[in-house]
C-alpha positions as CSV (number, residue, x, y, z in Angstrom):
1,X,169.0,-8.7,-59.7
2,X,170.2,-7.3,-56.5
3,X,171.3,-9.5,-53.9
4,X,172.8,-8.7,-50.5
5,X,174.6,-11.1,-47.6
6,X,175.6,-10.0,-44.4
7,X,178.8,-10.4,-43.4
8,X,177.6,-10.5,-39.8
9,X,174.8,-13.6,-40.1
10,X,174.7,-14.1,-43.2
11,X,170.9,-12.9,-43.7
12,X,170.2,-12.5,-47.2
13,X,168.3,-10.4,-49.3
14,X,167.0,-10.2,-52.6
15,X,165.8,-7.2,-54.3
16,X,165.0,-5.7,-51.2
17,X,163.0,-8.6,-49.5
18,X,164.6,-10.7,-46.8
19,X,164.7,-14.4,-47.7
20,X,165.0,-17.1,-44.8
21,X,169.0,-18.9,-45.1
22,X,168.1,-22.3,-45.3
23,X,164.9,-22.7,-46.7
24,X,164.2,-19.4,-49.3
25,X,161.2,-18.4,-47.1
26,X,160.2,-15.0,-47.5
27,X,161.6,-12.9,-44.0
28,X,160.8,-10.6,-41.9
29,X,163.5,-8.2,-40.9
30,X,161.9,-6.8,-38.6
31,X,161.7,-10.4,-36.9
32,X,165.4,-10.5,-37.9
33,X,166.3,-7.2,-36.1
34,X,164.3,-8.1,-33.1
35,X,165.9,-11.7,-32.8
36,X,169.4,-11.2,-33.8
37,X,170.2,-7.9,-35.3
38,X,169.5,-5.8,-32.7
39,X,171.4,-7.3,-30.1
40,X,174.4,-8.8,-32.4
41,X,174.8,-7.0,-35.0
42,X,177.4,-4.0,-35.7
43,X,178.2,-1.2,-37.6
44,X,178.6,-4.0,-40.8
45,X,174.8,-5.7,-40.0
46,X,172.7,-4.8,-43.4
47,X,169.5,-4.9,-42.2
48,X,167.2,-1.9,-43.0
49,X,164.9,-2.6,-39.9
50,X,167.8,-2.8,-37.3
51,X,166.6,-1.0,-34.2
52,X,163.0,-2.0,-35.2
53,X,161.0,-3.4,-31.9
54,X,158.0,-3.5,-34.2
55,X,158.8,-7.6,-34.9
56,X,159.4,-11.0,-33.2
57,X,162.2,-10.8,-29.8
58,X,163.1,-13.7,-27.8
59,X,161.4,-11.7,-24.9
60,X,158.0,-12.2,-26.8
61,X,158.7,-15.9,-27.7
62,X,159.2,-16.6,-23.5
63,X,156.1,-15.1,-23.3
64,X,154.1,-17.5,-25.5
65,X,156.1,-20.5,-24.8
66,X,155.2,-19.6,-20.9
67,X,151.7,-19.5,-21.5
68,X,151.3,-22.8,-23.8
69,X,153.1,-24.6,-20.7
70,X,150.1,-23.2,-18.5
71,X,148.1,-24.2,-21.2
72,X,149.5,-27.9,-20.6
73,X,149.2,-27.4,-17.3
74,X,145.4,-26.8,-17.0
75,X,144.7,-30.0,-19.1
């Protein structure tokens, strides 16, 4: 069995899928790349998606956190 840690965040992989630190969920790297990877990581980052835009960012979070608050708002 393959298994794979980066040195940079310590994401893991096994067999090829991404796995959650913490609680063995199944990942998504691209979700990785577009939360952490993209903007931290380095020459040494592992992840096959970095670069990837295709996932979760913090950007998009904002944007869904901003709405539920308007969402509040209009109650």
């Amino acid at each position: 069995m393959e298994n794979k840690i980066c040195s940079k965040c310590g994401a893991r992989w096994m067999e090829g899928q991404h796995y959650l630190t913490g609680t063995g969920k199944l990942g998504d790297p691209h979700d990785l790349a577009g939360l952490v990877c993209n903007e931290h990581g380095d020459e040494t980052c592992i992840n096959p998606c970095k670069g990837s835009t295709s996932g979760d960012t913090w950007a998009k979070r904002l944007v869904l956190l901003d709405k539920l608050e308007q969402e509040l708002k209009n109650r």
